[in-house]
C-alpha positions as CSV (number, residue, x, y, z in Angstrom):
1,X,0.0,0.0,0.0
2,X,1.6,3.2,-1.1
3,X,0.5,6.0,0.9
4,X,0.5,10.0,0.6
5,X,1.7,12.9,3.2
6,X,1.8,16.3,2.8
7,X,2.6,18.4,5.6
8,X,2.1,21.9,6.8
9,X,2.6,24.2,9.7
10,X,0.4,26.2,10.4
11,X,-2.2,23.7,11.8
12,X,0.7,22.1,13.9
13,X,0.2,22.2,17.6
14,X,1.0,25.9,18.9
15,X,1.7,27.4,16.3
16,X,-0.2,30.6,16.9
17,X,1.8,33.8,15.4
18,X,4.4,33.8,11.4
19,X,7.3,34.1,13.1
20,X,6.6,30.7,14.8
21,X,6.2,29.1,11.1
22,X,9.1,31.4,8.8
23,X,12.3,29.3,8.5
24,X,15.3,30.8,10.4
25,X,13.1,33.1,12.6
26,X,13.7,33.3,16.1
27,X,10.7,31.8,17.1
28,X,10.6,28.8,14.2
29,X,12.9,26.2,15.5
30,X,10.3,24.8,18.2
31,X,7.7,24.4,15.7
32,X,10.2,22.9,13.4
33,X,10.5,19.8,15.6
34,X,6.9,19.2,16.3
35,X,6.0,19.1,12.6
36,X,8.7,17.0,12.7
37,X,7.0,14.6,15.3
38,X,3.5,15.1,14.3
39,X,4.5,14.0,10.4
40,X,6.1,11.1,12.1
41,X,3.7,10.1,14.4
42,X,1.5,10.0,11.2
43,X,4.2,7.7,9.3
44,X,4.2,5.1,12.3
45,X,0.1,4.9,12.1
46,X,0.8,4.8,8.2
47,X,2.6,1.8,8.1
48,X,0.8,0.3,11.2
49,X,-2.3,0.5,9.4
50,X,-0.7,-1.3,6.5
51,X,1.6,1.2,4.7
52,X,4.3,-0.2,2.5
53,X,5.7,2.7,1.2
54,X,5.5,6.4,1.9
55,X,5.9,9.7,-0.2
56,X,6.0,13.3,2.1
57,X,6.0,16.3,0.7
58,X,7.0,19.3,2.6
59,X,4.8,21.8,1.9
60,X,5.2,24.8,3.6
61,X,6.5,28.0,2.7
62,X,10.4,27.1,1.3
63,X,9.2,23.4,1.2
64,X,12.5,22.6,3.9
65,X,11.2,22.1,7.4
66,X,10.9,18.8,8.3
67,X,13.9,17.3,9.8
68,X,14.8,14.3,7.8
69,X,16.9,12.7,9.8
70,X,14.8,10.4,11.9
71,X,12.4,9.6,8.3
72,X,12.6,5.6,8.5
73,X,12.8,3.5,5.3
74,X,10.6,3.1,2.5
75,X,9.9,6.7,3.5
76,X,10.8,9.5,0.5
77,X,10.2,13.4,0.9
78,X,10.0,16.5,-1.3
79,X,11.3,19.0,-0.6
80,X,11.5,22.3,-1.7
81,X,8.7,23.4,-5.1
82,X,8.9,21.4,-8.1
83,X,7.0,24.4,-9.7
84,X,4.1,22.2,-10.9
85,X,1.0,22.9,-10.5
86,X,0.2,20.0,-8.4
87,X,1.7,22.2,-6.0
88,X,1.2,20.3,-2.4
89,X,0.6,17.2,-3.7
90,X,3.3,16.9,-6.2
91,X,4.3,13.7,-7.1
92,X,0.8,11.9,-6.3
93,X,-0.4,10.1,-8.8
94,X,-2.9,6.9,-9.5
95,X,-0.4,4.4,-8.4
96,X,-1.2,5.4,-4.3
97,X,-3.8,4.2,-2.0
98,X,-4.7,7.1,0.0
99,X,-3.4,10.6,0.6
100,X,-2.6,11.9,4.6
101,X,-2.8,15.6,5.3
102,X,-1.0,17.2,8.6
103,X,-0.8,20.6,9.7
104,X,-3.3,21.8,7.6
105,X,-5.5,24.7,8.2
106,X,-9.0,26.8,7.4
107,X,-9.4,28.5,4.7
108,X,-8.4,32.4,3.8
109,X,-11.0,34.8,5.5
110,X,-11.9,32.4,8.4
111,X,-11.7,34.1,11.8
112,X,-11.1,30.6,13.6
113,X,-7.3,30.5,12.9
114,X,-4.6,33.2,13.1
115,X,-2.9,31.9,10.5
116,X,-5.6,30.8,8.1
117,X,-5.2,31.6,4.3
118,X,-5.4,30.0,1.3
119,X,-1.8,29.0,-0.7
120,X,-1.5,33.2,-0.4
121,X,-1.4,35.9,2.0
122,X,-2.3,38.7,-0.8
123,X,-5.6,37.0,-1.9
124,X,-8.4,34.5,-0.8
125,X,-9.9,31.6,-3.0
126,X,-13.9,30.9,-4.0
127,X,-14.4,27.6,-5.8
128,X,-17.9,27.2,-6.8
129,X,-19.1,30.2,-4.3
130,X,-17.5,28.7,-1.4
131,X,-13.7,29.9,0.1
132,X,-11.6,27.2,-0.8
133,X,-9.3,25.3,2.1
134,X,-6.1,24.2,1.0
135,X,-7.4,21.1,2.2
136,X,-9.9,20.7,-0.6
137,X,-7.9,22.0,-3.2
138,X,-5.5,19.5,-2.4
139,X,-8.0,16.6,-2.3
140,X,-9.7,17.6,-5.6
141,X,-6.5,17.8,-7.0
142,X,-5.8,14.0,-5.3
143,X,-9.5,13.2,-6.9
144,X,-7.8,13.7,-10.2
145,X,-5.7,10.6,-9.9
146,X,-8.7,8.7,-7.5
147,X,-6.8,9.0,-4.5
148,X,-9.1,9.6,-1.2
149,X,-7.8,11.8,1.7
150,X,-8.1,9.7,4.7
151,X,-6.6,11.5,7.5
152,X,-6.3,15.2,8.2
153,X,-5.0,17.1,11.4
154,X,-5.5,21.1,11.7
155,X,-7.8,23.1,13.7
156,X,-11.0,22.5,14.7
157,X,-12.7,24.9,12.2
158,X,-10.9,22.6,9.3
159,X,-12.2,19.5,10.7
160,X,-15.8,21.0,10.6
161,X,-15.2,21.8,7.0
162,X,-13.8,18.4,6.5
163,X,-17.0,16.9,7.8
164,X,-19.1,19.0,5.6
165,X,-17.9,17.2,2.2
166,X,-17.0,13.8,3.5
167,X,-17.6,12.9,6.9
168,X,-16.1,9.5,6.8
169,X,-12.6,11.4,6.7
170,X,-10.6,10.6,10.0
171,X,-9.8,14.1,11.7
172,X,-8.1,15.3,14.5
173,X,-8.5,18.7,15.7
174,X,-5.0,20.1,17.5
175,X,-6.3,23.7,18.2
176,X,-8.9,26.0,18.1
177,X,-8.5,29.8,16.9
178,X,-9.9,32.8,19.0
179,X,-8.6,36.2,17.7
180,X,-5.2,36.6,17.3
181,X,-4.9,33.6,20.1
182,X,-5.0,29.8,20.0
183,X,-6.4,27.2,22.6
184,X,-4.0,24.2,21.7
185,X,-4.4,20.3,22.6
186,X,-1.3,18.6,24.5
187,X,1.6,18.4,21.8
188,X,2.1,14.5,23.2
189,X,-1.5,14.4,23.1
190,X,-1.6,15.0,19.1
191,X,1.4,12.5,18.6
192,X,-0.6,10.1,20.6
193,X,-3.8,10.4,18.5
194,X,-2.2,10.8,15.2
195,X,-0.7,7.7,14.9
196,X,-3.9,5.8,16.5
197,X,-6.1,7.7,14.0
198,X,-3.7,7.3,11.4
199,X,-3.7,3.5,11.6
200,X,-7.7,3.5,11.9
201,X,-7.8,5.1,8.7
202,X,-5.7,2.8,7.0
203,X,-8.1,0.0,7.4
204,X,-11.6,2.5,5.7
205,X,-12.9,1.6,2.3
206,X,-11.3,3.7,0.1
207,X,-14.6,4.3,-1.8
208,X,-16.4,5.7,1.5
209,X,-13.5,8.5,1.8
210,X,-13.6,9.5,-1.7
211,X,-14.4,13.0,-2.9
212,X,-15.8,13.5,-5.7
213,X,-15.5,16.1,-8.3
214,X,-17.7,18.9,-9.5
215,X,-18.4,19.0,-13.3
216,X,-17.9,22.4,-13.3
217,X,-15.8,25.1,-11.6
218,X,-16.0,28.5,-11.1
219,X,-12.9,30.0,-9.4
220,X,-12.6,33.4,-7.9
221,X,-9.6,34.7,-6.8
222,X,-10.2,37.8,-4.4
223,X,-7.1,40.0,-4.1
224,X,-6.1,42.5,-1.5
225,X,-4.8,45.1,-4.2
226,X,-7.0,45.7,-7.3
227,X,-4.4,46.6,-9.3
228,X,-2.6,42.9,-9.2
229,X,-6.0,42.0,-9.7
230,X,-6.8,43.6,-12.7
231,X,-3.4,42.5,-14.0
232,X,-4.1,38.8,-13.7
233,X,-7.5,39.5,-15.1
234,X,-5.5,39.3,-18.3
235,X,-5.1,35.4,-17.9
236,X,-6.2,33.4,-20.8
237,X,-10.1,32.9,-19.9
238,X,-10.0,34.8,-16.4
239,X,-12.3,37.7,-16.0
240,X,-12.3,40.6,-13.8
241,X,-15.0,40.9,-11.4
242,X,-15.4,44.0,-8.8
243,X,-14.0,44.4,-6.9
244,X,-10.6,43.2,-6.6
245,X,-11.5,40.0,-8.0
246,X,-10.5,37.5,-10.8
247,X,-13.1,34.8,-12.1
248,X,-12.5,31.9,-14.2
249,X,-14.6,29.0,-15.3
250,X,-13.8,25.3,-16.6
251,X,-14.3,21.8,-16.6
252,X,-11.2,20.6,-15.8
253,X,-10.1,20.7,-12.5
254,X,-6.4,20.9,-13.4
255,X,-6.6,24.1,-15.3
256,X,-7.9,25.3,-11.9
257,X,-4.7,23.9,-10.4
258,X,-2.4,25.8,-13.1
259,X,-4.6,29.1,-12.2
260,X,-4.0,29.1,-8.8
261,X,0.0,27.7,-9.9
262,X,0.5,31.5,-11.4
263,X,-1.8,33.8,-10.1
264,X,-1.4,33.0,-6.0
């Protein structure tokens, strides 16, 4: 069973402010080594569940933040951006079982994490009317290639989002958002219930976690300064939309993916 990861920060245990998530700032190194241990703790569920093989892909910000050292075998990461629009989930492709998600967080414009936005910080992301997780970007983008998502850890507003597209999705909330605060679960606590939750999801028909696609797809990209936005406007087949905005309609999900690959 080959099996999926790709890892963020900013749903991580404690991590509540940038600096805490920006490689080499003062306040990163800490949050470094638990995305380290949370993204193993999901490995050792992984391969207790039945896992065979594993491909990770860092993906936050430079795409360098776990610490490989301690990866065990039959474990490959990416890291660093291989520029394709695939983006955080390059490299998945038909030939795995199931997809894991860690660190993840809500979407741009929620209130329920400091740190919530969507692949940006200069715009927000509508698919289909709705603000647009990373999360399900990443798991249409997974449905391309008929991979389910099995297992996701973030905050508790992501995990209600989760629930609202596939509630057979294994969750695991590690913080709430209040302001510019956060009310975070025990760090050994999250390590603890990763791996048990990663190994219970394992073992879940694939067909029960499995998103499907829309037929059709109309993207809005909201941005913070209307003159970038009227730029990008200029996209083959995007549209500007007051204000500040950029539409664009398809079919095809990954034309949605190359979108967001050069105008986020």
């Amino acid at each position: 069973m080959k099996v999926y990861i790709s890892a963020d920060i900013e749903g991580i245990t404690g991590t509540t402010v940038w600096s805490e998530t920006e490689l080499n700032a003062p306040d990163y190194a800490q949050f470094q080594k638990q995305m380290t241990k949370e993204v193993l703790a999901a490995i050792e569920g992984a391969f207790a569940g039945g896992a065979t093989e594993i491909l990770l892909k860092d993906a936050h910000d430079s795409g360098r933040n776990i610490l490989i050292e301690n990866l065990p075998e039959n474990v490959k990461i990416i890291r660093g951006w291989t520029q394709e629009p695939m983006c955080m989930v390059a490299g998945l492709d038909s030939s795995f079982d199931r997809a894991i998600f860690i660190g993840y967080h809500s979407e741009g414009g929620s209130e329920k994490n400091p740190l919530a936005h969507t692949l940006s910080l200069l715009a927000d992301v509508k698919i289909n009317g709705e603000y647009a997780s990373e999360f399900l970007i990443n798991t249409y983008a997974a449905a391309l290639h008929d991979v389910p998502v099995a297992f996701v850890s973030g905050d508790q507003a992501l995990t209600e989002h989760i629930a609202r597209y596939n509630d057979q999705i294994v969750t695991f909330a590690t913080k709430e958002g209040v302001g510019h605060a956060t009310i975070n679960v025990s760090p050994q606590t999250t390590l603890k219930q990763t791996k048990y939750l990663v190994e219970q999801s394992m073992k879940i028909d694939r067909t029960k976690l499995q998103i499907e696609l829309p037929k059709h797809f109309t993207v809005e990209i909201i941005y913070k300064d209307h003159i970038k936005a009227y730029r990008n406007s200029f996209y083959p087949g995007a549209t500007f939309k007051p204000h500040n905005t950029v539409q664009f309609k398809t079919t095809d999900y990954f034309e949605v993916l190359r979108l967001l690959q050069f105008l986020t």
